[in-house]
C-alpha positions, 0 to 999 in steps of 0.5 A: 937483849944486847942490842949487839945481839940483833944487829946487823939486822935486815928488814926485808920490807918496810911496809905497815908490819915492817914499818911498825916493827922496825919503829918498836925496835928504835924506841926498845932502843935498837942502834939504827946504824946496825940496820938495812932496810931492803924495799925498792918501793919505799913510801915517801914517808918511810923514805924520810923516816929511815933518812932522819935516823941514818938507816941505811935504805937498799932497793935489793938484798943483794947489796946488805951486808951478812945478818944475825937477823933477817926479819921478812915482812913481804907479801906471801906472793912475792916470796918464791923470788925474794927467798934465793936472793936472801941466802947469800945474806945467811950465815952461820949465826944467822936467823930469818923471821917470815911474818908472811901469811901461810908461809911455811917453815919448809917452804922458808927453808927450801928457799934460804937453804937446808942449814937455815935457822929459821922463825915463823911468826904471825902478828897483827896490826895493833903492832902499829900502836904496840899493842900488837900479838904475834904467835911464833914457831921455830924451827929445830936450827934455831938456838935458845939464844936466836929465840931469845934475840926474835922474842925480843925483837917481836915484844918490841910491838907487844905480845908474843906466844910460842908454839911447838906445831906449826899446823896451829899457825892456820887457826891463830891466822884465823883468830889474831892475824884476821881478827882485827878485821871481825872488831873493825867490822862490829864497829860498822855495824854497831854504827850501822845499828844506832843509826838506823835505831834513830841516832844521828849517824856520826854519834852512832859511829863515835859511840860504837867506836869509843864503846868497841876501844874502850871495852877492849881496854877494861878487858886488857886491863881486868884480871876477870874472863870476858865471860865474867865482864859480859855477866858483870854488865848484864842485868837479868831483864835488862837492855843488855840482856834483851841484846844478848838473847838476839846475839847469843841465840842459835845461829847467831854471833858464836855460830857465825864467829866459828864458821869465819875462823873456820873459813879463815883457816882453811884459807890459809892452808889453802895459801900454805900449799 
């Protein structure tokens, strides 16, 4: 991608999704001077961030110039007042990307306006590290070269999926966008479990931690299914079968997995409206 191509480019909040996009794009090589940072309640951090590389700051969208892109990294609830002072900022070849939660295409367009090109897109908090996987939707106004310039943009903080039905971004909120939130919580209670199997709790903690981070990282790594690394590490009536006898049992990990992405789900229709 042109870095032309993508700019000039208003980010509409400069949050930790905002801030970690906006860090991707300048080390994928994006020209600061091409981009505007909308946010009237910057941190002190990002306030410096943005000044060391002459990023221009605005504290409404009113005062950033036309866009080719608009990138919306704000909380679905502040969107029904944000979206009617972003339609001024459109135009013919512009493109707005919401990464807000249960956000919906159609209540995008209601806002930004019916000619409105616009890109629904759900990434999760490994994109602080790069590490991130985003799943994306487009609209029909959005031509194959908008799509190429979003993919871009959002392959600047890790992975990136297209879908066609919109109505799948409830279950991929559920999986990729929550998800983090389930590791982080088996990491508690792996900790909580070595502790109370007698090991000192800090020990526990970084044994759980560096076990979860490390075996994420062979399974990023391997070209063997996940199902084939957990038989890979099985040994039949050994340690890690006696776990998995617990863990893979009725009513336990897969059934209690299942009935949290499904609430998951369901709560994000729910906020979709």
């Amino acid at each position: 991608m042109n870095q032309r191509d993508a700019t000039p480019l208003v980010l509409i909040g400069a949050g930790k999704m905002g801030g970690a996009l906006l860090a991707g794009w300048l080390e994928n090589g994006l020209d600061p001077s091409g981009i505007y940072v909308v946010d009237p309640h910057l941190s002190l951090e990002m306030t410096g961030f943005l000044a060391e590389r002459g990023i221009r700051h605005l504290a409404g969208a009113r005062s950033a110039a036309t866009a080719k892109v608009i990138v919306i990294a704000v909380k679905p609830q502040n969107m029904v007042d944000l979206l009617p002072e972003l339609a001024p900022l459109t135009g013919d070849h512009t493109v707005a990307v919401s990464i807000a939660a249960g956000t919906t295409l159609a209540t995008l367009r209601e806002g930004l306006g019916a000619d409105a090109a616009i890109v629904r897109a759900m990434p999760n908090t490994p994109a602080q590290i790069g590490r991130g996987m985003t799943v994306a939707v487009a609209d029909d106004r959005v031509s194959p070269g908008q799509r190429d310039i979003v993919g871009s943009l959002l392959e600047a903080v890790g992975q990136v999926a297209w879908i066609e039905d919109e109505a799948l971004m409830d279950a991929v909120t559920a999986v990729s966008g929550s998800g983090p939130a389930y590791v982080f919580l088996l990491a508690e209670c792996l900790a909580e479990a070595g502790a109370a199997a007698g090991l000192p709790p800090d020990l526990a903690a970084r044994l759980a931690q560096e076990t979860i981070a490390g075996a994420g990282e062979l399974l990023a790594r391997a070209e063997a299914d996940p199902a084939t690394l957990r038989e890979n590490v099985t040994s039949p009536g050994g340690t890690t079968a006696a776990a998995l006898d617990v863990l893979m049992g009725e009513d336990a990990l897969m059934r209690l997995l299942r009935d949290a992405v499904a609430a998951a789900t369901q709560r994000s229709r729910e906020l979709a409206g």
